[in-house]
VEXZABA-559599 format. One record per residue (C-alpha): residue in one letter; x, y, z; residue number from 1. Coordinates in Angstrom, 2 decimals. Each point is the difference from the previous one (the first is absolute). Last residue first. Layout:
<rs>
{"A",{X,Y,Z},NUM}
...
</rs>
This chain:
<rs>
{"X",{63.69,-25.12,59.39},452}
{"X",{1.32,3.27,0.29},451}
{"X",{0.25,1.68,-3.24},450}
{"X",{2.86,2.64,-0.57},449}
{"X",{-0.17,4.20,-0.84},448}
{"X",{3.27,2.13,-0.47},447}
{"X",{0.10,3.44,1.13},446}
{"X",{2.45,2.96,-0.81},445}
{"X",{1.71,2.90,2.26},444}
{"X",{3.52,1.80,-0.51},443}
{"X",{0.66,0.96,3.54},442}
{"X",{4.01,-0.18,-0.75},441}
{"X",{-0.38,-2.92,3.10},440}
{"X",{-2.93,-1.48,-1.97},439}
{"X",{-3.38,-0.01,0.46},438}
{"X",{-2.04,-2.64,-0.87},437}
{"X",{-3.07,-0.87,-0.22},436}
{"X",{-1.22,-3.67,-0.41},435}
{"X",{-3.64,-1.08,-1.15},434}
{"X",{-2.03,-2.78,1.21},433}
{"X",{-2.75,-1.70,-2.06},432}
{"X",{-1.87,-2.93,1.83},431}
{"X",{0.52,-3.41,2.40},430}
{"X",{-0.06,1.38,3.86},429}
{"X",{3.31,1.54,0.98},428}
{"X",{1.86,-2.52,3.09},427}
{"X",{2.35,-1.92,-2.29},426}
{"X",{1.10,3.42,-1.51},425}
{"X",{3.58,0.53,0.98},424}
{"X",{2.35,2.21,-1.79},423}
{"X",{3.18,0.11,-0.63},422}
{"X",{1.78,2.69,-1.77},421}
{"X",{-0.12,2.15,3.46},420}
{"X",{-1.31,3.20,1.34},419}
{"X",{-2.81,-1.17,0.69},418}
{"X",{-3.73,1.48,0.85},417}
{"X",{-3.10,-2.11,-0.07},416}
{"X",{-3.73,-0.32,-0.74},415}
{"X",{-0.56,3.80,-0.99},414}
{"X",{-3.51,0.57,-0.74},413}
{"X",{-1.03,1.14,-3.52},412}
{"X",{-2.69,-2.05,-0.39},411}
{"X",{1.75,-2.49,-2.61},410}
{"X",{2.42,-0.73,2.95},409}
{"X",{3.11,1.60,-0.04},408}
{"X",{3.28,-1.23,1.11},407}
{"X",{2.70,2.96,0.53},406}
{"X",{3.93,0.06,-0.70},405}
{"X",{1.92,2.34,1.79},404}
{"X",{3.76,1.30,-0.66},403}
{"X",{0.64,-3.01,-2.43},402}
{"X",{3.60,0.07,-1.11},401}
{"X",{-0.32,-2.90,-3.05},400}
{"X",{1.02,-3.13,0.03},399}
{"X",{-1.33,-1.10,-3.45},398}
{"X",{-2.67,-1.55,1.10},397}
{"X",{-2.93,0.72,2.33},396}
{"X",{-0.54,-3.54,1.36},395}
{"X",{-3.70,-0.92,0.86},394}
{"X",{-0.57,-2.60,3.02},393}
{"X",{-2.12,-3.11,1.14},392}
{"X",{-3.38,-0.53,-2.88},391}
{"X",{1.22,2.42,-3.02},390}
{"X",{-1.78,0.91,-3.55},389}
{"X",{2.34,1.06,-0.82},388}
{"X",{3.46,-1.65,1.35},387}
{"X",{1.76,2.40,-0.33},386}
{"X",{-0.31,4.13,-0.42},385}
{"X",{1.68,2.35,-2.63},384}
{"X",{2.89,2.39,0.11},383}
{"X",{1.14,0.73,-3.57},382}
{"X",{-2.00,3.13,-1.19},381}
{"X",{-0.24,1.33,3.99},380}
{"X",{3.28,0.07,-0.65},379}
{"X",{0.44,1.19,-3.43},378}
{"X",{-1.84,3.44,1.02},377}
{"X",{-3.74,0.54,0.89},376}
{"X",{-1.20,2.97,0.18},375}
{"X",{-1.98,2.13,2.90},374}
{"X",{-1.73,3.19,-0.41},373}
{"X",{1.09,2.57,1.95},372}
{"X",{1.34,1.55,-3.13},371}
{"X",{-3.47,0.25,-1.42},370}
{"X",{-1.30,2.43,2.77},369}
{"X",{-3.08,-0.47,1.85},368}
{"X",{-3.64,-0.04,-0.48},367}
{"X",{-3.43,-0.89,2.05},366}
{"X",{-3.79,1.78,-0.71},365}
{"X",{-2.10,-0.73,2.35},364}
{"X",{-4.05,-0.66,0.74},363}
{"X",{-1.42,1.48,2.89},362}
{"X",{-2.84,-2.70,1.02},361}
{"X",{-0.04,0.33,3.45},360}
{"X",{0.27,-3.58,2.70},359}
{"X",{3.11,2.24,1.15},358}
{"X",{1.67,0.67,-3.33},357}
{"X",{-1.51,-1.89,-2.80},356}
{"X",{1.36,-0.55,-3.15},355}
{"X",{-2.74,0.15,-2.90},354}
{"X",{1.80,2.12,-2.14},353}
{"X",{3.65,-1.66,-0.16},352}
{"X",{1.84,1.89,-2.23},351}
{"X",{3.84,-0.59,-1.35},350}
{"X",{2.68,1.95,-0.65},349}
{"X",{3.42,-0.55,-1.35},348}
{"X",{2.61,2.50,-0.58},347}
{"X",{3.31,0.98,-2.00},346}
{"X",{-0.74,-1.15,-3.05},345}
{"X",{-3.21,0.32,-0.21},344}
{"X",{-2.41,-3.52,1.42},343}
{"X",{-3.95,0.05,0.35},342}
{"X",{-1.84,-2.35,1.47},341}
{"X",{-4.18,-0.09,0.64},340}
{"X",{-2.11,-2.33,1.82},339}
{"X",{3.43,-0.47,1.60},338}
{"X",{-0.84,-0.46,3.75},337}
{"X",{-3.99,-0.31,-0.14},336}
{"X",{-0.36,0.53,4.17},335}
{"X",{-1.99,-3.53,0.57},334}
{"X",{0.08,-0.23,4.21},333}
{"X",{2.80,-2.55,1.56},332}
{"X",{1.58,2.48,1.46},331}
{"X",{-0.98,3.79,0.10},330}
{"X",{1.85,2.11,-2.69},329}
{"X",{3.99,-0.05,-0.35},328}
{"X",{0.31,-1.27,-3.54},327}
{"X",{1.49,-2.70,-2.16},326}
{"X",{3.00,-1.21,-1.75},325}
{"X",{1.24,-2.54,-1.65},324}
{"X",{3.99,-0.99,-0.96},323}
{"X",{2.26,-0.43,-2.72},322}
{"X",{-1.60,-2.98,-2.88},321}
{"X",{2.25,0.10,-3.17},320}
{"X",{-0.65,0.71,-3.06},319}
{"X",{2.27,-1.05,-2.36},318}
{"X",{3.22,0.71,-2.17},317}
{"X",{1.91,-0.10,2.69},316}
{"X",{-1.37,2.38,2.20},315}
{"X",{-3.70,1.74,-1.02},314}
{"X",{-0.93,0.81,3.99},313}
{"X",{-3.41,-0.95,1.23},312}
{"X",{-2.02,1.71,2.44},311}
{"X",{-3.12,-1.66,1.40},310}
{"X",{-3.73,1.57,1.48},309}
{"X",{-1.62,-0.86,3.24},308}
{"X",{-3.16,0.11,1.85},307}
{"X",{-0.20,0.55,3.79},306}
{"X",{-2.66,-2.86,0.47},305}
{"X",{-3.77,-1.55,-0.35},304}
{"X",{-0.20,-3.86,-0.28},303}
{"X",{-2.81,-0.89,-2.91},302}
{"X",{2.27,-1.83,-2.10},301}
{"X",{0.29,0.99,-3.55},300}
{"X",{1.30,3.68,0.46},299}
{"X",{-0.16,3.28,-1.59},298}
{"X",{1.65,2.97,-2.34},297}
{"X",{3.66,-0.73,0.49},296}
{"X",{2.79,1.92,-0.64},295}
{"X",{3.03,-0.50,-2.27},294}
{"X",{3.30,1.67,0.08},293}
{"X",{2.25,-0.20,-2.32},292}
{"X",{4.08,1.53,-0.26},291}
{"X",{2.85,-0.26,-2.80},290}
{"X",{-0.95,2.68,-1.53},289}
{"X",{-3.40,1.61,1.14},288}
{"X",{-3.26,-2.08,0.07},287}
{"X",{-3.16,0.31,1.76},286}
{"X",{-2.59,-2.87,-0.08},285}
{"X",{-3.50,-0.22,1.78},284}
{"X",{-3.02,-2.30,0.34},283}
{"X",{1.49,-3.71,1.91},282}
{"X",{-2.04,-2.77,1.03},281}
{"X",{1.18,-0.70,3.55},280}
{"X",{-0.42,-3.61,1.41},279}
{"X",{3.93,-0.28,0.47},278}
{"X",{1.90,1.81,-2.12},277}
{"X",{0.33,-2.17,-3.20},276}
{"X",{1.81,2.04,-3.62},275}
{"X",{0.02,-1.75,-2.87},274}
{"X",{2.02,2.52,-2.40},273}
{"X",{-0.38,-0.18,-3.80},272}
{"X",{2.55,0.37,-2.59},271}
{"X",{1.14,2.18,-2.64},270}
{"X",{-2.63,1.41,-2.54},269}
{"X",{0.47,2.18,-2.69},268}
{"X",{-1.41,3.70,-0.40},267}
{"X",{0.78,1.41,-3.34},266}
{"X",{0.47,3.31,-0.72},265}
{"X",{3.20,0.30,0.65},264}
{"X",{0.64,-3.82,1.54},263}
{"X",{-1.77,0.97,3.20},262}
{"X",{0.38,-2.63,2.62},261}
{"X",{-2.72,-2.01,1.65},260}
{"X",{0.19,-1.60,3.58},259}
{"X",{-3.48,-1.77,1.24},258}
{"X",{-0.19,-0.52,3.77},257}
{"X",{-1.87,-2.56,0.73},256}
{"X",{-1.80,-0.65,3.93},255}
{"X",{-0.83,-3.21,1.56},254}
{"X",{-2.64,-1.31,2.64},253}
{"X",{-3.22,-0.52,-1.95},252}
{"X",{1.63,-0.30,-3.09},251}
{"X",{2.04,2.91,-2.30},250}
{"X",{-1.49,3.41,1.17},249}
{"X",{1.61,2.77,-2.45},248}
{"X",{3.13,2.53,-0.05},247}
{"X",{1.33,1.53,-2.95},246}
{"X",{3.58,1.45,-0.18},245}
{"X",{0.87,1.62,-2.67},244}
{"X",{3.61,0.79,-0.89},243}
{"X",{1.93,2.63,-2.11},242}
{"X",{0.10,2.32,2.81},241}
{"X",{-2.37,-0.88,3.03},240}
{"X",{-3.34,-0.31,-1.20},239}
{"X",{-2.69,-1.56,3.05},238}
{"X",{-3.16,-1.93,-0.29},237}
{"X",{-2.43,-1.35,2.15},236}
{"X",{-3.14,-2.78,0.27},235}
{"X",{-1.30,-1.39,3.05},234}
{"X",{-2.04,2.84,0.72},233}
{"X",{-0.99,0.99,-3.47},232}
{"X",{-2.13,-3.65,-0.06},231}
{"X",{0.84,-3.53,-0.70},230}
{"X",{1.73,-1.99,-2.78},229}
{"X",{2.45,1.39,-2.28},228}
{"X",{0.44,0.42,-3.53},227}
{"X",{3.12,2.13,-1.75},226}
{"X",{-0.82,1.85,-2.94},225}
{"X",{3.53,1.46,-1.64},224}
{"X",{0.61,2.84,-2.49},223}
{"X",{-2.80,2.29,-0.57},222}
{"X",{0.46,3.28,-1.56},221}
{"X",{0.23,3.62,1.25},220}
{"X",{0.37,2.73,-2.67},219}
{"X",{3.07,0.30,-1.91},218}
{"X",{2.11,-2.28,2.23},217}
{"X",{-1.26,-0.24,3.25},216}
{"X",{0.06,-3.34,1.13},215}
{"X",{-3.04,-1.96,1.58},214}
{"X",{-0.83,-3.08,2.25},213}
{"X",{-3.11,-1.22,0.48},212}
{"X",{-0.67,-2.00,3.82},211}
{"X",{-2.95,-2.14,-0.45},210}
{"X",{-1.86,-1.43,2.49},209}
{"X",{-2.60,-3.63,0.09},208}
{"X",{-1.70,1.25,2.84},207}
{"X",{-3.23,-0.60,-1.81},206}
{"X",{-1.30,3.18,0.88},205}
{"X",{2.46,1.72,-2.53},204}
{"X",{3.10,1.30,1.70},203}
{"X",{2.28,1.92,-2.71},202}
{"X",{3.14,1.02,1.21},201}
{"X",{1.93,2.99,-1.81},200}
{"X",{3.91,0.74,-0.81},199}
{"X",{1.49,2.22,-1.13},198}
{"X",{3.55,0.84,-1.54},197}
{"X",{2.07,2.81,-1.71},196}
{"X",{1.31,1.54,2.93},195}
{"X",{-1.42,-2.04,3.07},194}
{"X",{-3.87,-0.74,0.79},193}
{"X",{-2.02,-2.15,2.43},192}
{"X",{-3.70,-0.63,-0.35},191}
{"X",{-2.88,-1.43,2.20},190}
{"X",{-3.92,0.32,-0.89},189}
{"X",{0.82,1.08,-3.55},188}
{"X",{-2.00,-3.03,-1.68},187}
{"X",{-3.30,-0.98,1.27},186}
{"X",{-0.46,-2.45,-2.83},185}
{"X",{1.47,-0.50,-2.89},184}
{"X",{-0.96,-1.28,-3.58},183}
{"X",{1.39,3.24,-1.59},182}
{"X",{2.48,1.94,2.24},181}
{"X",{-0.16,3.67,-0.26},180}
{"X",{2.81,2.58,0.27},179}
{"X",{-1.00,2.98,0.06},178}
{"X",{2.68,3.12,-1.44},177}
{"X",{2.10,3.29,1.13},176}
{"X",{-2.93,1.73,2.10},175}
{"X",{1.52,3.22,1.65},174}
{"X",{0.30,0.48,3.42},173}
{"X",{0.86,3.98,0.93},172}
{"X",{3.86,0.19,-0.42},171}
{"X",{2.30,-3.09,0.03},170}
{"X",{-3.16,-1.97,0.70},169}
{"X",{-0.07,-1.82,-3.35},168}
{"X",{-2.90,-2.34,0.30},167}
{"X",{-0.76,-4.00,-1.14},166}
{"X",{-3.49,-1.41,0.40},165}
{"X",{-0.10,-3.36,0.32},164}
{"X",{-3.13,-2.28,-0.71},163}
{"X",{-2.84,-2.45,1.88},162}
{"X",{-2.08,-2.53,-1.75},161}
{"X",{-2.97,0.47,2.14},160}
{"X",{-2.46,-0.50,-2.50},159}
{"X",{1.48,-0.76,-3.11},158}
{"X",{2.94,1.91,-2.41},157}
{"X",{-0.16,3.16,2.32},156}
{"X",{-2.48,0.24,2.92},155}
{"X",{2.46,1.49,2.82},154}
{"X",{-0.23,-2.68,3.08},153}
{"X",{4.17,-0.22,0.40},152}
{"X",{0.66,4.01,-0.39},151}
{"X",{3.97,0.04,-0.11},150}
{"X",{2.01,2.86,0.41},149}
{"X",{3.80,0.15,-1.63},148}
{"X",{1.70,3.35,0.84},147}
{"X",{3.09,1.09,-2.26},146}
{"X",{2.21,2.39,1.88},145}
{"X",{2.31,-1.65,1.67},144}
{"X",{-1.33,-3.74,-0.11},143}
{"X",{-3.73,-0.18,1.91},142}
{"X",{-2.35,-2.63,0.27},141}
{"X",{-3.14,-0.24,1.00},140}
{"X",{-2.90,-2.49,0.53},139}
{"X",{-3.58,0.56,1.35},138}
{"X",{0.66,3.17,-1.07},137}
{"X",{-3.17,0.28,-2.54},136}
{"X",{-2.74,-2.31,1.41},135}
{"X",{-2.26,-0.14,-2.77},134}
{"X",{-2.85,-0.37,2.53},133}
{"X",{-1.71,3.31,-1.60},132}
{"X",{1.24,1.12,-3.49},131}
{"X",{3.01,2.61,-0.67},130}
{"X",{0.92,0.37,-3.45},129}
{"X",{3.28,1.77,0.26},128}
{"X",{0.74,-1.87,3.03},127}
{"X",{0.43,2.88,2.99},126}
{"X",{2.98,1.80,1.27},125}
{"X",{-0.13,2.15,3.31},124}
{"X",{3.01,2.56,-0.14},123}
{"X",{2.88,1.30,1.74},122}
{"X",{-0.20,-0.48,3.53},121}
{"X",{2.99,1.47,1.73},120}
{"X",{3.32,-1.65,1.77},119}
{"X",{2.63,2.50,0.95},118}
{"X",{3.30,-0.62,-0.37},117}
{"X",{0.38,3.35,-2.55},116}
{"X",{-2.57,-1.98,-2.07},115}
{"X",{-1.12,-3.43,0.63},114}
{"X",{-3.06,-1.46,-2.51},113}
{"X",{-3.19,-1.45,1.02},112}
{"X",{-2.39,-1.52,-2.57},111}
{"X",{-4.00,-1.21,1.10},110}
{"X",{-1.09,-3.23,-2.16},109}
{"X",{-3.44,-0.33,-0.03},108}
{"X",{-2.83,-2.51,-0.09},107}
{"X",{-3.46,-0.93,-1.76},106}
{"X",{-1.51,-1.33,3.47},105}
{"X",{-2.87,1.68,-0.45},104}
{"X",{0.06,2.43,-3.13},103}
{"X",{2.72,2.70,-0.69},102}
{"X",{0.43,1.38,3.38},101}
{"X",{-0.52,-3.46,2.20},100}
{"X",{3.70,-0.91,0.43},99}
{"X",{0.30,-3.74,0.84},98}
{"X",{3.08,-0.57,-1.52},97}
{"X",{1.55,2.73,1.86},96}
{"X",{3.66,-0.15,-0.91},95}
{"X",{2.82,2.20,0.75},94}
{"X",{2.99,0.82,-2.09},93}
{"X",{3.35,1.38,0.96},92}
{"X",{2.32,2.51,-2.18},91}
{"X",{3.45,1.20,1.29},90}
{"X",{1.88,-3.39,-0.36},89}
{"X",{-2.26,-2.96,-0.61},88}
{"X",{-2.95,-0.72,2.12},87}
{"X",{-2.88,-2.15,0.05},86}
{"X",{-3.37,-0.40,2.05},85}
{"X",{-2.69,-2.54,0.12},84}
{"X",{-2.67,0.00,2.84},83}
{"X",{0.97,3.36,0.51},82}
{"X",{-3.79,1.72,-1.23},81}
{"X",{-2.66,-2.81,0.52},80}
{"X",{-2.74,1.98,-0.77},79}
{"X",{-1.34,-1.16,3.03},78}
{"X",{-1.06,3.79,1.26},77}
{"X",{-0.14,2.13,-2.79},76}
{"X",{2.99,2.16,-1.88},75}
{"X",{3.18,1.08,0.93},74}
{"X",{0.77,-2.56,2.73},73}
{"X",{3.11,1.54,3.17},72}
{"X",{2.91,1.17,-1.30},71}
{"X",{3.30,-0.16,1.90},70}
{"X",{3.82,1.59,-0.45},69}
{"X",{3.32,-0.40,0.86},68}
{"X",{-0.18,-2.61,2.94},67}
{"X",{3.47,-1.04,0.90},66}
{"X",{1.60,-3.57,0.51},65}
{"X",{2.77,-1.10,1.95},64}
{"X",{3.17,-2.42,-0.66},63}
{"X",{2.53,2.72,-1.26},62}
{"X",{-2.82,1.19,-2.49},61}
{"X",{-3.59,-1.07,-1.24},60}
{"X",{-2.23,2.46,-1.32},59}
{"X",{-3.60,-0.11,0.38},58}
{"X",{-2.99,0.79,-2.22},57}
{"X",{-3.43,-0.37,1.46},56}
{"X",{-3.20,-1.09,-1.50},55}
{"X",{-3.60,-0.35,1.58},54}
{"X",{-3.51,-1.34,-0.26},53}
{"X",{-3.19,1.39,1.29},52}
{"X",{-2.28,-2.13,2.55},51}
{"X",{0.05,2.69,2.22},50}
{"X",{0.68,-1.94,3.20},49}
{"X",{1.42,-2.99,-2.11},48}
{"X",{2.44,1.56,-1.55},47}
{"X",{1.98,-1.18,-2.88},46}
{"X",{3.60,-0.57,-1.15},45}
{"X",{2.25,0.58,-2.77},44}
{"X",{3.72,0.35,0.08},43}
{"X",{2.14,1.43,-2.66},42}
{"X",{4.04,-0.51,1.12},41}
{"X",{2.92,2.22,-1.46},40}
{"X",{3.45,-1.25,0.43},39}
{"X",{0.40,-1.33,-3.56},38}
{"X",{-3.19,-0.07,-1.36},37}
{"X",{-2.58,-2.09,2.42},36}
{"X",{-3.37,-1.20,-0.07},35}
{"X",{-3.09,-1.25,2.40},34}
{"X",{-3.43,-0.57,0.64},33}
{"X",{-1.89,-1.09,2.92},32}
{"X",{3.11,0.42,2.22},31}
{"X",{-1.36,2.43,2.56},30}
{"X",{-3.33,-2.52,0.59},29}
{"X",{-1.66,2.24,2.24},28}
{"X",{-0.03,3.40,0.89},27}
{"X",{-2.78,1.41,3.04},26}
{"X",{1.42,3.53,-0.01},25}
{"X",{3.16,0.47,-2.35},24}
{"X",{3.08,0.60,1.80},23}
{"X",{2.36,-1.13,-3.16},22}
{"X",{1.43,-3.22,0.01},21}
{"X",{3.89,-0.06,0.63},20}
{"X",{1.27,-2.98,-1.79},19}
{"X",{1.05,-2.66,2.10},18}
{"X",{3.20,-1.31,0.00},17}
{"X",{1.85,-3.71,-1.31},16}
{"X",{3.27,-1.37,2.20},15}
{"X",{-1.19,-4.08,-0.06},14}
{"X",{0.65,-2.80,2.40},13}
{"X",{-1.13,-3.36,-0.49},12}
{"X",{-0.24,-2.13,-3.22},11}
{"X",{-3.58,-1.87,-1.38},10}
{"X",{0.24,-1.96,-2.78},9}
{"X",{0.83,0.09,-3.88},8}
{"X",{-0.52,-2.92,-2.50},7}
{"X",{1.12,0.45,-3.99},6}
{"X",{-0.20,-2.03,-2.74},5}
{"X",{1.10,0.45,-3.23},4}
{"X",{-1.04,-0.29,-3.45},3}
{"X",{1.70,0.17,-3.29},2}
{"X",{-2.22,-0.73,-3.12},1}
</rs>
């Protein structure tokens, strides 16, 4: 088994934009769901005046965002509609989980398609044997026009068991098939589809997960069962191509990543990814080429902050570690920065629903383009940093033109500015430091060394 680890740290400076949230009385937590197709973003929210949830769709172009189009909860108040949404091309779904129509709590699924630019409501789609607490939404996912809904509390096989229903929503939805996992439990609460694969965690009280794995081939059969400890939060999953990536909590402080490949119909495993950022136990994956972010969903230490997600770049026949980045909420006050990533290939966005603006919960939803993103290139490859750990002085080596090079504290705070390859660091207390450079072609990387 290959495995790798990776560390990533804190970098200045960063070109992201807010999406425009619609003027919605009272909104909170913009960013409470989110998904993307192409240039097209799906944003839920909620409102705490009214206490009814909300979606908006937005298009992002030449570094601004538009509103084209907003619906406000279709059902009951706390149904829970935009709490999970999903778009691909000119159809978008929106769950409500919590929909009270057929039996408390039973859920619904409400389908929007675009016509003529416009966005419309198309239909409300139940479980075909709708039961109260079933849940039905509480995961979706969508590939063109095959929607995946999962009811996580739906009495199949044992109490609780959970199942996936699977639609055709090319006209009115149409039920294709259930899938049903025998021996589960609570499974459907978080999917991810592409072409002819699925996938679907099962979280059974015991927090010992499951992530199933399925190909389509005549009907939908299982492939891989990966196990994981811990709950749908620390748990994602992302397709990209012939690749899956599956991200779990490792120890107390460390991340995997899990890369599989699809062999036809076979899914084979590569390697595993340790990932460490800081005290942050990460919750979401997107993948697209040669590009990953990952977001985290909490902290170990009890030291509220601006969170932050990573970006790494596939150069060299790795993954490499590029840069962080974060949001512009108050300082110092938990905003969720990355509770949810999403990557096309010409954008990134991320939300950050409890960011505070003012002392105000607002919540914030962050993206920018993909060619602002930065890559490293055989310099920053070859340059590396000696002696690490260090007591009297770091050398940058090769000789390389250094525009700026920045020493950053595991806080964030900039300890010292150089243009030079030598550095000294007799006065920095003993800890992690981390150097960022820019060079004179502005090409940017960062390099991390122990002071002892």
């Amino acid at each position: 088994m290959k495995q790798f680890t990776l560390l990533f740290f804190c970098s200045i400076g960063w070109s992201q934009i807010k999406i425009t949230p619609p003027d919605i009385s009272g909104l909170r937590a913009f960013g409470l769901s989110a998904d993307m197709y192409q240039n097209q973003v799906i944003v839920g929210h909620n409102n705490v005046l009214t206490n009814l949830n909300a979606v908006s769709f937005h298009t992002l172009q030449n570094g601004a965002s538009t509103i084209d189009a907003t619906f406000t909860s279709q059902g009951t108040v706390g149904d829970g509609f935009g709490e999970r949404v999903k778009i691909d091309g000119e159809i978008a779904v929106v769950a409500a989980s919590a929909d009270d129509e057929a039996g408390t709590n039973a859920g619904a699924v409400y389908l929007f398609k675009k016509s003529n630019g416009i966005w419309n409501l198309s239909e409300k789609i139940m479980a075909p044997n709708p039961a109260a607490n079933d849940h039905f939404g509480e995961g979706i996912a969508l590939y063109g026009t095959t929607l995946f809904v999962g009811a996580p509390n739906h009495d199949g096989e044992s109490t609780d068991s959970g199942c996936v229903y699977v639609f055709n929503v090319s006209g009115n939805a149409v039920l294709e098939s259930t899938i049903l996992q025998p021996g589960s439990s609570k499974f459907g609460e978080k999917l991810a589809a592409d072409n002819q694969s699925l996938a679907v965690l099962s979280t059974p009280a015991s927090m010992n997960c499951q992530t199933y794995v399925y190909y389509k081939e005549s009907d939908w059969q299982l492939k891989q069962t990966i196990p994981a400890f811990g709950d749908a939060s620390v748990i994602d999953f992302d397709f990209d191509g012939d690749k899956f990536y599956h991200l779990r909590q490792g120890d107390i402080t460390s991340n995997i990543v899990s890369i599989y490949q699809w062999m036809g119909s076979t899914l084979s495993f590569e390697q595993d990814l340790s990932i460490s950022h800081q005290d942050y136990i990460l919750g979401s994956i997107a993948v697209k080429g040669n590009r990953m972010f990952l977001g985290a969903t909490y902290y170990v230490l009890l030291m509220s902050r601006n969170w932050s997600l990573a970006y790494y770049s596939y150069i060299n026949d790795a993954w490499q570690f590029q840069d962080t980045f974060s949001g512009f909420g108050t300082q110092g006050m938990d905003d969720s920065f990355g509770q949810t990533v999403l990557l096309s290939d010409n954008y990134w966005v991320a939300t950050a629903p409890s960011e505070t603006i003012n002392f105000f919960l607002e919540g914030a939803v962050y993206f920018d383009e993909v060619p602002n993103l930065s890559t490293d290139n055989y310099e920053a490859n070859s340059v590396s940093i000696y002696p690490n750990p260090a007591t009297e002085t770091i050398f940058i080596a090769p000789t390389i033109p250094i525009l700026t090079a920045e020493i950053v504290d595991m806080q964030g705070r900039i300890i010292m500015q150089s243009s030079e390859n030598t550095i000294p660091v007799s006065g920095f207390q003993p800890g992690i430091y981390f150097v960022r450079m820019t060079l004179t072609d502005q090409t940017t990387f960062t390099k991390s060394f122990i002071k002892k």
